[in-house]
Each structure stands twice: as structure tokens, then as C-alpha cells.
C-alpha atoms as one frame of an Amber mdcrd trajectory, in Angstrom:
protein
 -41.264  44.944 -18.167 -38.871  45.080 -21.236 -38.357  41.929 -23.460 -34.418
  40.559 -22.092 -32.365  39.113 -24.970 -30.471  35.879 -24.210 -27.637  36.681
 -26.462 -23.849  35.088 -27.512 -21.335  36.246 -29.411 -19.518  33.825 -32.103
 -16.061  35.519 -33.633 -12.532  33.831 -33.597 -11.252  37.663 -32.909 -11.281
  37.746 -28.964 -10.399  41.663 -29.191 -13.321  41.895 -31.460 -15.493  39.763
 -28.369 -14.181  42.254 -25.853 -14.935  45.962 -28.256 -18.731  44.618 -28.663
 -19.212  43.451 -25.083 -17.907  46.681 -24.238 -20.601  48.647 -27.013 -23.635
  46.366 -25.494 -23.031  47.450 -21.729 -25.226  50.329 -21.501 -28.393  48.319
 -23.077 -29.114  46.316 -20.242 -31.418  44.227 -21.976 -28.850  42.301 -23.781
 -27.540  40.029 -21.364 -24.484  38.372 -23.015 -24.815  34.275 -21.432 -21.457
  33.166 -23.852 -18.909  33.551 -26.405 -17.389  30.784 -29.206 -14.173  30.867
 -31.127 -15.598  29.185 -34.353 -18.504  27.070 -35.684 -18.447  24.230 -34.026
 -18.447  25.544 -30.686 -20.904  28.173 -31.511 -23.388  25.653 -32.625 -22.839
  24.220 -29.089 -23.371  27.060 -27.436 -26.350  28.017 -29.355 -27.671  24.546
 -28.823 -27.069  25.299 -25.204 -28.645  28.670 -24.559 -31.543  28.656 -27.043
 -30.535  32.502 -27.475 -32.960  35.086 -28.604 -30.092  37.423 -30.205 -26.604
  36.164 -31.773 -23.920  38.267 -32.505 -21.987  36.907 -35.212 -18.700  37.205
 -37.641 -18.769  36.261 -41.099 -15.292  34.219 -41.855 -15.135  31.589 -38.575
 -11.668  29.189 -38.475 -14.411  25.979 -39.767 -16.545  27.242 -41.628 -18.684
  30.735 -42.711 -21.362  32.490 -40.535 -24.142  31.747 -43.019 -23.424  27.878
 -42.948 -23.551  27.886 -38.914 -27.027  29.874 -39.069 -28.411  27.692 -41.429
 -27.654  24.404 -39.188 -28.601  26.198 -36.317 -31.968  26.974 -37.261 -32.479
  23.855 -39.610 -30.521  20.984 -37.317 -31.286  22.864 -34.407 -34.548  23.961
 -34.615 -33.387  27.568 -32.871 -35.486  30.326 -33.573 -32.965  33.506 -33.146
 -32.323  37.163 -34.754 -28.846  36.867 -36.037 -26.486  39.907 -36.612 -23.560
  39.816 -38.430 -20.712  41.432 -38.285 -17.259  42.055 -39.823 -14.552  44.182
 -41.534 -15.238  42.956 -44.859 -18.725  44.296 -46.548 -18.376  42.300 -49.591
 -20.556  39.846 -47.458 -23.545  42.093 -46.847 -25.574  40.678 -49.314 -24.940
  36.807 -48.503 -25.816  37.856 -45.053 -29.140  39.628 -45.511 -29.504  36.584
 -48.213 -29.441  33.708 -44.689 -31.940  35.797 -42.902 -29.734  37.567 -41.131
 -31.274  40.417 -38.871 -29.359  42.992 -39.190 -25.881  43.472 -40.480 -22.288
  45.696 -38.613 -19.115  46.504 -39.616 -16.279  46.272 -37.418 -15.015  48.073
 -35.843 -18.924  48.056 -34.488 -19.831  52.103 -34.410 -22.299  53.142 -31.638
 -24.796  54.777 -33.312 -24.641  51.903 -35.672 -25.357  49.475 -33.089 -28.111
  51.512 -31.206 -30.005  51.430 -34.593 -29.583  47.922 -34.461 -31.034  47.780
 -30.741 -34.176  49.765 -31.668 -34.905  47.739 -34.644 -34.806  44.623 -32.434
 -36.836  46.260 -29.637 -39.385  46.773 -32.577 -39.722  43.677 -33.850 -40.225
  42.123 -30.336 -42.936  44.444 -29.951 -44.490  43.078 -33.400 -44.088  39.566
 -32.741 -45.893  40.224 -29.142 -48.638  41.697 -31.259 -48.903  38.657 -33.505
 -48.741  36.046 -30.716 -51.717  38.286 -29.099 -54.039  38.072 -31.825 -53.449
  33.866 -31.888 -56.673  31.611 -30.664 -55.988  31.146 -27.294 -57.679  27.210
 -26.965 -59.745  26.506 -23.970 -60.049  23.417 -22.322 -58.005  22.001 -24.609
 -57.160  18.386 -24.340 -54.140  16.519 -24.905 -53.396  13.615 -26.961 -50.133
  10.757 -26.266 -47.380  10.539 -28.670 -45.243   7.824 -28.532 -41.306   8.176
 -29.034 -38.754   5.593 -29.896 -37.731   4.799 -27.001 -41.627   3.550 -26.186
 -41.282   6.995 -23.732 -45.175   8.451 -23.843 -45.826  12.370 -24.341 -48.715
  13.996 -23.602 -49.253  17.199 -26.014 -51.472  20.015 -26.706 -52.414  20.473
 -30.562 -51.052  24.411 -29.415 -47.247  23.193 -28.953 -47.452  22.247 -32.438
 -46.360  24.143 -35.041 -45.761  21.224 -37.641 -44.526  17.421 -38.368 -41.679
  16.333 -40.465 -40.511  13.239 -42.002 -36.886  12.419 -41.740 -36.146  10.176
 -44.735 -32.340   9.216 -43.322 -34.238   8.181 -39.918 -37.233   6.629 -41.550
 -39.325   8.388 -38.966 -41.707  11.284 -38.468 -40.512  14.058 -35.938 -42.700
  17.266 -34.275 -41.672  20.853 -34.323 -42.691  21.887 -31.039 -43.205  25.544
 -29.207 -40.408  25.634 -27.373 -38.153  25.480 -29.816 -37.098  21.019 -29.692
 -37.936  18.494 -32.275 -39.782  14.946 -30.360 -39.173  12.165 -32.824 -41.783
   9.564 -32.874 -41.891   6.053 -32.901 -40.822   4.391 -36.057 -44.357   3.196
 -37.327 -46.306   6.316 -36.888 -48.004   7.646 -40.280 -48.886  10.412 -41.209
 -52.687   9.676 -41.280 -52.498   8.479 -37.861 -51.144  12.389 -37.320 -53.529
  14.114 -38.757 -56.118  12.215 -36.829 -54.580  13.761 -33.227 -56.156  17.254
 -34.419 -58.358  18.776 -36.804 -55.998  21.389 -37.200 -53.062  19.061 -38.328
 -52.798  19.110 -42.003 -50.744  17.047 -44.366 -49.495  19.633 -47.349 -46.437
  17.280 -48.317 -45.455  13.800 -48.339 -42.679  14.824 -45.427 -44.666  17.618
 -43.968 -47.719  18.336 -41.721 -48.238  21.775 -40.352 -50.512  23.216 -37.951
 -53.008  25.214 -39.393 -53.170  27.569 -36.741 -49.996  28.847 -37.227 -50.153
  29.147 -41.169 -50.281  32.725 -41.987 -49.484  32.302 -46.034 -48.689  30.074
 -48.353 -46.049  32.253 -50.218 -43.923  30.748 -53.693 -45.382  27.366 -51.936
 -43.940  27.508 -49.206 -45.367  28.425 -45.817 -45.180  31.609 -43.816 -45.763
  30.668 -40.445 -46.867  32.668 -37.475 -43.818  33.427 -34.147 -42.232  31.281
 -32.831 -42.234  29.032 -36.170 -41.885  32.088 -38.201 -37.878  30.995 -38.344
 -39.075  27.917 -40.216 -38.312  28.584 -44.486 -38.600  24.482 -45.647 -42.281
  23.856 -45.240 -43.462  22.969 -48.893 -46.445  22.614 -50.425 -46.711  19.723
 -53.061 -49.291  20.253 -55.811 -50.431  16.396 -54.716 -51.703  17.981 -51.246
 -52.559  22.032 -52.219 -56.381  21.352 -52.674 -56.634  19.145 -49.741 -54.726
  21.639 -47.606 -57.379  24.747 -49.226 -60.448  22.564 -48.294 -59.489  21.528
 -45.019 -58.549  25.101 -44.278 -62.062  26.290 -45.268 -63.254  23.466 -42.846
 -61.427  25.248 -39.962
């Protein structure tokens, strides 16, 4: 059965909305589930769907494409393939430069956009290959997390892909499968987090990241496996680099 891709389209042009609704009808696997007229309503939206695919214009009334991506993925924590889109190509680079996907010109040209499909279709296909080749755990048992509201959580080390620390919040937060962040009760450390599972790994004073996911550690910064591969602000400190080696080696 083919991959379908939740998708919404953010542009301020509602001709513009109706010309690429109109390109994406024969590819039935992009199922369009809402439009926004600018930023702020597109970060709803996105916040709303959880989309797979986002079809985007550079110049929004509030504020540029590449600002709304970046809160979407970083606020957000929404893992998506963005493509961008517009009538002025002087923004080609910035886009590719946000981690865009893939990058149109209006108005959007067919053949144009059906290379666009079959590179996504691809890169499904690779990240189903990835997720394949991950340790499946068996018997895995979960561990309680408590969140500030004294709710309790019950979680597999598996729907982890890392902690954070949220300086502003005084508080440590969890980056979980799904896509959410949990935030934790105010007094958790991060040695009591580390303790939950052998795989959980402190490799910065605000981060802790599932070692199971890690594929690289790239300009210190980690590369990690689908559906954290979104994620670009997981550090490395020199403080925790040897630590993080030997505990990997432990693995």
C-alpha cells in the first residue's frame, strides 16, 4: 500500500492555493487536509495536522517561509518535508539553506512538480529502509515519568529519541516518537534520566539523546536516525564527548 502524505498548503495568494491544488489532483497520495493565509495560521495548522508534506511560499503577510519552518520544527517538534515555492528565485538558496525539501517556481510547472513527487516517494522508501534495520526491543519494559502537573507517564526507552533542558522553564522536557515534547516535573535531573535506560546518554549540559537513534556525530552535532532525523540542535560539548564514546562502546 503506498505511503499517503498528510499535506497543507501555506501562501497568502489564494489563486496560487487553487493552481497547486489543481496540479496535485492526479497524485492521489497527496491528500491536501488545509490551507493558511500567513504564518501564524500556518503554524496552527501545522500544529494541528502533524503533516508529512507542506507546501509552502516564501514572502507570507507576518513573516518569511524559512522563519515559520524553523519554529515549526524547533517549537513544534514537527517532523515534515517542506517545499517551497514562489515567483521570485532569488530565494532558492535560503530555502535549500532551512532544509527545505525541494524547491518550485510559480507558476508550479507539471513536470516540475512530478519530479518533486518522485523524489518524495523515494525518500519515503529510504526512510522505511532505515526504520527497518532499527533494534526492534523485546519485552521491553516501561519506566514512569512524572510531569508537572504530578500527571504519571509510563514510557518505553523506544519512544525516546532524546531529552532537553529548557533553561526559560527551568525544566527538562522528552522528544518523543510521535512527534510531542512531555515536560517533566521541575526537580528531575539529568542523572536521574540517564538512570531510566542504559541507552540514555547525557552529551550536553541541556541534552540527552538516545543512543539508539544516533547515527553520527557530524561538526558535533548529532545525526539522528527517522523520525528524529528533523532534529539539527543536538550538541555535543567537549565536557561530555568521551563519556558519550565510552558509553557507546558499552552498548
Amino acid at each position: 500500500m503506498n505511503k499517503i502524505y498528510r499535506t497543507v498548503i501555506i501562501d497568502d495568494e489564494e489563486s496560487a492555493i487553487d493552481n497547486l491544488c489543481l496540479a496535485l489532483k492526479p497524485y492521489g497520495q497527496i491528500v491536501v487536509e488545509g490551507v493558511a493565509h500567513n504564518g501564524a495560521a500556518g503554524l496552527k495548522l501545522i500544529e494541528k495536522v502533524r503533516p508529512d508534506l507542506v507546501f509552502q511560499d516564501v514572502e507570507l503577510p507576518d513573516m518569511l517561509g524559512m522563519e515559520l519552518v524553523t519554529r515549526a520544527r524547533k517549537k513544534l517538534g514537527v517532523n515534515m518535508e517542506v517545499v517551497f515555492y514562489t515567483a521570485y528565485n532569488k530565494y532558492m538558496i535560503d530555502a535549500f539553506r532551512s532544509y527545505a525539501f525541494d524547491f518550485l517556481l510559480k507558476p508550479v510547472d507539471s513536470q516540475e512538480l512530478e519530479l518533486v513527487i518522485r523524489r518524495l516517494e523515494e525518500r519515503g522508501k529510504e526512510v522505511e529502509a532505515v526504520k527497518a534495520q532499527l533494534p526492534v526491543p523485546t519485552a521491553e519494559k516501561p519506566f514512569m515519568m512524572v510531569t508537572p502537573t504530578g500527571d504519571l507517564r509510563f514510557l518505553h526507552a523506544s519512544e525516546i529519541g532524546y531529552f532537553r533542558y529548557l533553561s526559560g522553564r527551568k525544566l527538562w522536557e522528552v522528544a518523543l516518537s510521535d512527534g510531542t515534547f512531555l515536560p517533566l516535573k521541575r526537580n528531575t535531573t539529568a542523572e536521574q534520566l540517564c538512570i531510566y535506560d542504559k541507552s540514555f546518554v547525557q552529551v550536553h549540559q541541556s541534552y540527552i539523546v538516545n543512543m539508539n537513534y544516533l547515527v553520527m556525530v557530524q561538526d558535533n552535532r548529532c545525526v539522528m536516525y527517522p523520525p528524529f532525523d528533523g532534529c539539527d540542535e543536538l550538541l555535543v560539548s567537549k565536557k561530555y564527548r568521551k563519556e558519550m564514546m565510552d558509553r557507546f562502546y558499552q552498548l
